[in-house]
N, C-alpha and C positions, 0 to 999 in steps of 0.2 A: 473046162479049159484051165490049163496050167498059169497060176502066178510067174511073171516074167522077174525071176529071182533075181535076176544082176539089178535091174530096176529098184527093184524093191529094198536091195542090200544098197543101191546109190541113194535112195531118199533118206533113209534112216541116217546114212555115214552125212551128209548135208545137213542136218540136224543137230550133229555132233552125239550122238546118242548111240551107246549102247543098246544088245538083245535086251538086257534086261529092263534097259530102258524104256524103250519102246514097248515092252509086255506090261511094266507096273501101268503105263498111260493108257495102255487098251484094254488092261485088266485080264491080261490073258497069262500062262505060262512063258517062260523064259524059252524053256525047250522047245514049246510049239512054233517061237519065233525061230527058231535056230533051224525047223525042218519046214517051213516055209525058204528062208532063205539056201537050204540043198536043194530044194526040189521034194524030199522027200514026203511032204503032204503040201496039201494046198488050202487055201481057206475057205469056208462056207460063203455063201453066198451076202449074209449078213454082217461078216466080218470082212470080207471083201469091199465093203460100201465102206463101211467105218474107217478099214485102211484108207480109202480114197480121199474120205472126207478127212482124215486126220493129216495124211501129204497134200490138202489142195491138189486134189489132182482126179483123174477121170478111173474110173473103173477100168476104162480099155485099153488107159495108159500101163497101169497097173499089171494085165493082160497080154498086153503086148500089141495089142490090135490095133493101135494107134501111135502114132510118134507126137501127136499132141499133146503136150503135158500140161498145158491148163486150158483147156477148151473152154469156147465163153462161159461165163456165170463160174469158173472154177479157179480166177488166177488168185494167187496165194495174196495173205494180204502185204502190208509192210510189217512182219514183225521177225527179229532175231530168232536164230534156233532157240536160244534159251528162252526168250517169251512164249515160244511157240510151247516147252515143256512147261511153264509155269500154267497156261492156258489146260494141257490137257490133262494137267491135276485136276481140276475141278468141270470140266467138261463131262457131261453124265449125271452130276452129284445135285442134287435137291437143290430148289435157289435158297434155302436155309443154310446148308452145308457152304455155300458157294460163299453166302452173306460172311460168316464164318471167318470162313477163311480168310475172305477181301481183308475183312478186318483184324483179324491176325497178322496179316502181311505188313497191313499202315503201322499197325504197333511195330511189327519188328524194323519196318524201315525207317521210323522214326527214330528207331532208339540206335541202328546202326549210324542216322547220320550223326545220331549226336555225339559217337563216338569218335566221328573223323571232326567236329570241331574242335 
């Protein structure tokens, strides 16, 4: 069954996110993005799920089989497009990597506010 490409090209643009965008967070090619959103290929079954799970949203939405776009257990949580890319950085990555990071981030956000006092 074909990716309902208009869909699929509205979540991203909701996002504010760039192809390439969207490819570094799912770890996929730029270009693969670009021929899901013609039509021209469609995604695996496994990467299909991950899209879903990545827009808060249903497989079948995705699909097109459904005009429901967060069916129970699936509505988005409250977080800005931008949190939502900060999240799928580290989504996937070891809880080591993740610990990492977290911690990376507190330094740099401390040291940016100390900037604006």
């Amino acid at each position: 069954m074909a990716l309902h490409k208009e869909r699929f090209i509205a979540l991203r643009k909701e996002l504010n996110m760039t192809q390439y965008d969207l490819a570094a967070a799912m770890d996929i090619a730029q270009n693969q993005v670009s021929r899901y959103e013609t039509g021209e290929s469609n995604p695996k079954l496994d990467t299909l799920i991950q899209f879903a799970d990545f827009f808060h949203t249903s497989t079948d939405y995705l699909l097109g089989r459904s005009d429901e776009r967060h069916p129970e257990g699936t509505a988005a949580p409250d977080l800005t497009p931008l949190e939502v890319q900060v999240l799928a950085l580290v989504r996937g990555e070891s809880e080591a990597v993740q610990g990492a990071a977290l911690a990376i981030l507190r330094t740099a956000i401390k040291e940016l506010r100390a900037l604006d006092e």
